[in-house]
C-alpha positions, 0 to 999 in steps of 0.5 A, a space after each residue: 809157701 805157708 804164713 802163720 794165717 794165709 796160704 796166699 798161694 792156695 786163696 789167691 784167685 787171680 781172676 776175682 776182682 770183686 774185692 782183691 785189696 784185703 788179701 793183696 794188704 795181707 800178702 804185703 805183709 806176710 807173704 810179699 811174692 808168692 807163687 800162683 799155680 793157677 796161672 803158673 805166675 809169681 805174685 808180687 804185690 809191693 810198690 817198690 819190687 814192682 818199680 825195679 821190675 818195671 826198671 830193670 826191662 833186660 832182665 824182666 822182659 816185656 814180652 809175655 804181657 800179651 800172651 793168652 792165659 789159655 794157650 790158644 788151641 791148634 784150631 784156633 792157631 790155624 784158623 789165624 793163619 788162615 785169615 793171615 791174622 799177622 800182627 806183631 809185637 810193637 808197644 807193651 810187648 815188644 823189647 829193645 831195639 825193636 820197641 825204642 824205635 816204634 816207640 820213638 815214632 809212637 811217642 810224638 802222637 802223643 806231644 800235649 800239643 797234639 793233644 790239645 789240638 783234640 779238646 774242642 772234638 772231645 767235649 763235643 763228644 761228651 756232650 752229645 753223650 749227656 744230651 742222650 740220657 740227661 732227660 732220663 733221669 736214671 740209668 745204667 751209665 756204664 751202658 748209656 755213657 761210658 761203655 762207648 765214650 772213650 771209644 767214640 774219642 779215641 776212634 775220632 783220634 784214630 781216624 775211624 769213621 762213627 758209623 765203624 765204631 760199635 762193630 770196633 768196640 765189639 771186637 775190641 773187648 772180645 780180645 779182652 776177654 781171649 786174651 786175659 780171661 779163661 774162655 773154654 775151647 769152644 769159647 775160644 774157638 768163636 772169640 778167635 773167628 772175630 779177630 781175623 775181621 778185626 785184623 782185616 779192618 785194621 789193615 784196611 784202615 791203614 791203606 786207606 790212610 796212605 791213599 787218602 791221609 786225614 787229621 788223626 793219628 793213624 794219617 800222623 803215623 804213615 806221614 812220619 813213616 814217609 815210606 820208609 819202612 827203616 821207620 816203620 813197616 805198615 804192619 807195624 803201623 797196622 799192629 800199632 793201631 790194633 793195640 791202641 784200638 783195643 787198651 786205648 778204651 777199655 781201660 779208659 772205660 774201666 777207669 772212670 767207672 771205677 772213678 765214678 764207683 767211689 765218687 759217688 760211695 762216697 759222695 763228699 768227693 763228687 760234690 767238692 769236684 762240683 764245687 771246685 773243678 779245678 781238682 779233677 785232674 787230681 781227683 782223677 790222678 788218686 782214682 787211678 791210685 786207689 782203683 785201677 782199671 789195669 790192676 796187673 801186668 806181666 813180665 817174664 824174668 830172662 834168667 833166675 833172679 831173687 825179689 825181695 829174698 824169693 828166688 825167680 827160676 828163668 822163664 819164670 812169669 811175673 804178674 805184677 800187682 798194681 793195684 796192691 803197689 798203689 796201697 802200699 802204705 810205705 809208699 802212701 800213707 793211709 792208701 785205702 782212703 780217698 785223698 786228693 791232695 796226696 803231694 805224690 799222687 802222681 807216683 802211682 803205678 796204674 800207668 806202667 813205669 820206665 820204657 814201657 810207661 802207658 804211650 796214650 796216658 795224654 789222651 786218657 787224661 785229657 777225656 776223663 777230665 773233659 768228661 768229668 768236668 761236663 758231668 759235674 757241671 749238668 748232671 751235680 746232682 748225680 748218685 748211685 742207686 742204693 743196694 746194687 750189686 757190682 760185678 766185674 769181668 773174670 780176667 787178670 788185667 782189666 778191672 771195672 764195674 760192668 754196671 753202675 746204676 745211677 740217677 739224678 
């Protein structure tokens, strides 16, 4: 587990995204897949070991990509079953046969032609945001803008009221960070209590749409599941729209600060996207390649199995490097500079690969780009404030700056 200059296994530290990619380079090279005791995780970091593991789902199965890294206390286990917190595995932890068919049903909310019906909203959306902070000329626009705009539009595609959405968001990233960070038993303890309400808002949700459906997706569903629980349950429904309440805007949050983070270093790119915005949506294709704000996910090998010449025993877990696969150099030639006329762009792994292929990956694009374009189009003279310094939150999945100063 030695390599000549890294012990890869020792100076990994799977919850420190504040600047991962020289180590992750540096384990491309030398040490590919190694173990990481912190986590009890094999590390794999090359583009093309992480497409077969996302391609080969019976053998690296899906199941643990939502499992707590802190085992969840007693306590809490009891407080969730007290509060009757039932959710179930649906989209990006569930496996074959269960997965194909909700994600049959899934699938059909996210048809470009649905999404498209959503255009008119989403711009209205990213325009009140910028009629709030355009007069002020300097903020934090990860505060001011992003934080809640992709919440804004998801809960209008979701069908949740405006009024809802500060107390939703809450409770959204406070799963973030019980699931994939390492909160201490008391932490544990208090981000647990707020997931029972959490549910209950869910599953209230739901009833509400069979009673009285509208047009949003979370109406789309119970109208194609036409009482027929063959098709999907209500819990089902209930632990479908709880999943995309909480990954549908955190990472789209995460991903165009991370977006406007580089644009802005290296502003050339933020003033050609003002020239010529017919390059966003590819801009915003090699920006989830150079930085993505999901930068791992996780799988669990079913039997022993060997990746790249390491054997995995069974029950082995798997933290695949997503944002080390998106620079491999075999597969993008010069990843660790920003270019948007990549011919194969698109290749990047920021999105998953296979079966489990993000299932909202339509809507993110589409309201990155609508964003994008409003802000290059009012606010081209936008540009970070100098020496600031850039944290992340510790947790192994999700990267993206916390604040992100700007001024205009």
């Amino acid at each position: 587990m030695t390599c000549p200059v890294h012990n890869f296994s020792n100076e990994f530290d799977p919850l420190d995204l504040s600047n991962p990619f020289p180590l992750l380079e540096d384990a491309r090279q030398d040490q590919p897949i190694f173990y990481s005791p912190d986590i009890d995780y094999w590390v794999v970091t090359r583009y093309e070991d992480i497409k077969a593991i996302f391609r080969d789902h019976e053998t690296y199965t899906a199941e643990n990509t939502i499992t707590p890294i802190v085992p969840f206390s007693d306590t809490v286990k009891e407080m969730l079953s007290d509060g009757e917190y039932t959710p179930q595995p649906v989209l990006s932890n569930n496996v074959p046969p269960s997965h194909t068919r909700i994600r049959s049903v899934v699938n059909k909310l996210f048809v470009p032609r649905r999404m498209n019906s959503f255009t008119p909203a989403i711009r209205d959306i990213a325009n009140q945001a910028i009629d709030k902070i355009i007069d002020k000329h300097s903020v934090d626009i990860v505060e001011a803008l992003t934080y809640e705009y992709p919440a804004y539009v998801l809960f209008h595609v979701l069908g949740v009221p405006d009024e809802d959405v500060p107390q939703v968001k809450a409770w959204a990233g406070n799963r973030l960070k019980l699931y994939y960070g390492r909160p201490t038993p008391d932490e544990q303890v208090t981000m647990a209590k707020n997931l029972v309400p959490f549910w209950k808002y869910t599953v209230n949700l739901v009833n509400e749409k069979v009673a009285n459906p509208q047009d949003d997706l979370t109406s789309d569903l119970i109208r194609m599941r036409d009482g027929d629980d063959s098709i999907l349950t209500l819990n089902e429904i209930a632990s479908c729209m709880i999943t995309l309440l909480v990954a549908g805007h955190e990472t789209t949050t995460a991903q165009i600060n991370n977006a406007l983070l580089h644009w802005l270093t290296y502003r050339e790119h933020w003033e050609a996207l003002c020239h010529n915005p017919n390059t966003i949506p590819q801009a915003i294709e090699e920006m989830m390649r150079y930085d993505p704000s999901v930068c791992t996910w996780r799988r669990l090998a079913r039997k022993t199995t060997v990746i790249n010449g390491v054997e995995i025993p069974e029950g082995s877990n798997l933290l695949l490097m997503l944002n080390s696969g998106n620079r491999d150099s075999t597969m993008f030639p010069d990843p660790d500079t920003i270019d948007i006329t990549r011919p194969n762009v698109k290749d990047h792994l920021a999105l998953g690969y296979g079966i489990h292929y993000c299932v909202g990956a339509p809507l993110a694009r589409l309201e990155m780009a609508i964003l994008t374009e409003q802000l290059t189009q009012r606010l081209p003279t936008l540009s970070l404030v100098p020496d600031q310094q850039i944290d992340y939150v510790p947790n192994i999945s999700f990267r993206g700056a916390v604040k992100l100063q700007v001024e205009w």
